[in-house]
C-alpha positions in Angstrom: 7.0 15.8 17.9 10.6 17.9 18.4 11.7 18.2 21.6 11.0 22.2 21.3 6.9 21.4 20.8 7.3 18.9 24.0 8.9 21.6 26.5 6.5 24.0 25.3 3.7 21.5 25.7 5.2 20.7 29.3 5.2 24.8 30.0 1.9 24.9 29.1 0.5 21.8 31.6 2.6 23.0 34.0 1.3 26.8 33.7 -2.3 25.5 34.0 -1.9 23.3 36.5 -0.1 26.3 38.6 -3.2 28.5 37.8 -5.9 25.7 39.0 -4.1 24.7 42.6 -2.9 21.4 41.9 0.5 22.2 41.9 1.1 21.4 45.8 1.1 25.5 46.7 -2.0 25.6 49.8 -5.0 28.1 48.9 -5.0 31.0 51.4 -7.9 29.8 53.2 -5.4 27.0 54.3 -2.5 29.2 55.8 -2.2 29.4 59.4 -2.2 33.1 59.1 -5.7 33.0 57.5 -8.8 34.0 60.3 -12.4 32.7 59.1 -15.2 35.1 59.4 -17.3 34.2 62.6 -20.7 34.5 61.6 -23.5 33.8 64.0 -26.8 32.3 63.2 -30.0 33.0 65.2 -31.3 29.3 65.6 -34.8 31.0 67.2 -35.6 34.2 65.3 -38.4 36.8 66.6 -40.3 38.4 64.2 -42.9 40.8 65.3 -45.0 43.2 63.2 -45.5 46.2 64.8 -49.3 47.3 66.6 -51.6 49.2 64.5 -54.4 50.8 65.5 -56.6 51.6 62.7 -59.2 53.8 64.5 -56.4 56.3 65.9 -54.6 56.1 62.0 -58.0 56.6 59.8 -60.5 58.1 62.2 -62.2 59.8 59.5 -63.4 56.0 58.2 -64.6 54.8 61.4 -66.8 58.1 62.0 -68.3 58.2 58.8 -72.0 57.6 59.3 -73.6 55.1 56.3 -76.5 55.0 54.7 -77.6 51.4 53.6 -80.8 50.9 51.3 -83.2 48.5 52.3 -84.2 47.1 48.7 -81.4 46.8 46.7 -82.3 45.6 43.1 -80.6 42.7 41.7 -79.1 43.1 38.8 -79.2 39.8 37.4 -81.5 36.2 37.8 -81.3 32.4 37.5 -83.4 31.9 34.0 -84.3 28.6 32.0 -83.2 29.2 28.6 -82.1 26.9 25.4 -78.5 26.3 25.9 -76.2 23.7 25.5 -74.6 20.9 27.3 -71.7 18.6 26.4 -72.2 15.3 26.6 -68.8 13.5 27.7 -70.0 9.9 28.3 -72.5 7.2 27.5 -72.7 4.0 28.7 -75.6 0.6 28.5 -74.2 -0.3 32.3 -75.9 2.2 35.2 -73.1 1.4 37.9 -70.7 2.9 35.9 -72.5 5.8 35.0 -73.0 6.1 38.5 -69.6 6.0 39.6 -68.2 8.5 36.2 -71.0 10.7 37.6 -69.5 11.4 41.1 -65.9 12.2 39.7 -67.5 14.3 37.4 -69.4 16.5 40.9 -66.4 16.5 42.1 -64.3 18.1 39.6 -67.4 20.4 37.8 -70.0 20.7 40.8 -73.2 18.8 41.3 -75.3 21.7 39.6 -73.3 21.3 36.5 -73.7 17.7 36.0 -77.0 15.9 34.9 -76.9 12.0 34.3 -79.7 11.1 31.8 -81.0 8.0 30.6 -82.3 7.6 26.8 -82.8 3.9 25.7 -80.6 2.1 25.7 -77.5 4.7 27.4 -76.9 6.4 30.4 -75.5 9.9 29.5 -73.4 12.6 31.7 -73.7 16.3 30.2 -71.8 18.7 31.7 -72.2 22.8 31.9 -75.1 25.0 31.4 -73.8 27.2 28.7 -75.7 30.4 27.0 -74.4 29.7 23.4 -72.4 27.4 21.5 -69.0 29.5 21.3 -69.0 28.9 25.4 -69.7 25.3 25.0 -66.8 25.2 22.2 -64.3 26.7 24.6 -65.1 24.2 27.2 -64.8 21.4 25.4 -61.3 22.7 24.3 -60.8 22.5 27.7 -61.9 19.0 28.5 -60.0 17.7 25.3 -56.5 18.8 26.8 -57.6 17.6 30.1 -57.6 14.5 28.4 -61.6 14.0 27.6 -62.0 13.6 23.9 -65.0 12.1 21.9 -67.2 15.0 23.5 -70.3 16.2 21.5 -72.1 19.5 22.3 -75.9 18.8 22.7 -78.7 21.2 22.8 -80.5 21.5 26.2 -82.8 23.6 28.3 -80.3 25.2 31.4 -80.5 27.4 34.2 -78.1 30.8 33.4 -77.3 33.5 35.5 -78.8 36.0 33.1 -79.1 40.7 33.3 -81.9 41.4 34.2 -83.6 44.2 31.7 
């Protein structure tokens, strides 16, 4: 390297090091002719919302006078119908199916879960599902919740279903 390339070079680390601080000049905020913003913090702010009084704002709402039927027809019953179920485990020991059976009522509710027994296994089905395109989605859902090896099984269930 010439000795013009090494005072360039030593220019050049001595311009950056000029521009970043570290040459030995203080940064404003450390003159003595530099004042700090004060700033204050509330420790214990008050919030308060302010009072509304709904009758005096929407009168019109509060005097309305309503009618209310006295048979209102519903619009849709519990009926048994052939639907599916999917089964998610089978096992020869009844403790165990026991105890897969609560974790299951907790996580799908007790009127979703039915433990069987057909010889010689003890089976949890979950769901009461119209059709088999339901019971397909929610076993998508159980395989990325981590419960694979699922099979959908017809069943007779209890659906909400219109009534006509």
């Amino acid at each position: 390297m010439n000795i013009t390339r090494k005072i360039e070079y030593l220019i050049l680390i001595h311009f950056c090091l000029g521009l970043s601080g570290l040459n030995g000049v203080e940064r404003a905020e450390m003159n003595a002719d530099f004042t700090p913003a004060e700033y204050k913090r509330d420790s214990n702010p008050v919030y308060s919302l302010p009072e509304v009084d709904p009758k005096a704002d929407i009168p019109e709402l509060f005097n309305r006078n309503y009618a209310f039927s006295e048979q209102v027809k519903a619009d849709s019953t519990m009926q048994e119908i052939n639907g599916f179920r999917i089964q998610i485990f089978r096992t020869e020991d009844l403790e165990e199916a026991k105890r897969r059976e609560s974790i299951y009522i907790t996580s799908y509710g007790e009127e979703n879960v039915t433990l069987i027994f057909e010889t010689p296994f003890y089976k949890i089905r979950v769901g009461r599902f119209r059709d088999k395109e339901e019971a397909e989605e929610f076993q998508q859902t159980l395989k990325w919740r981590g419960i694979s090896g699922t099979i959908i099984v017809p069943d007779r269930v209890k659906v909400l279903m219109p009534v006509k």
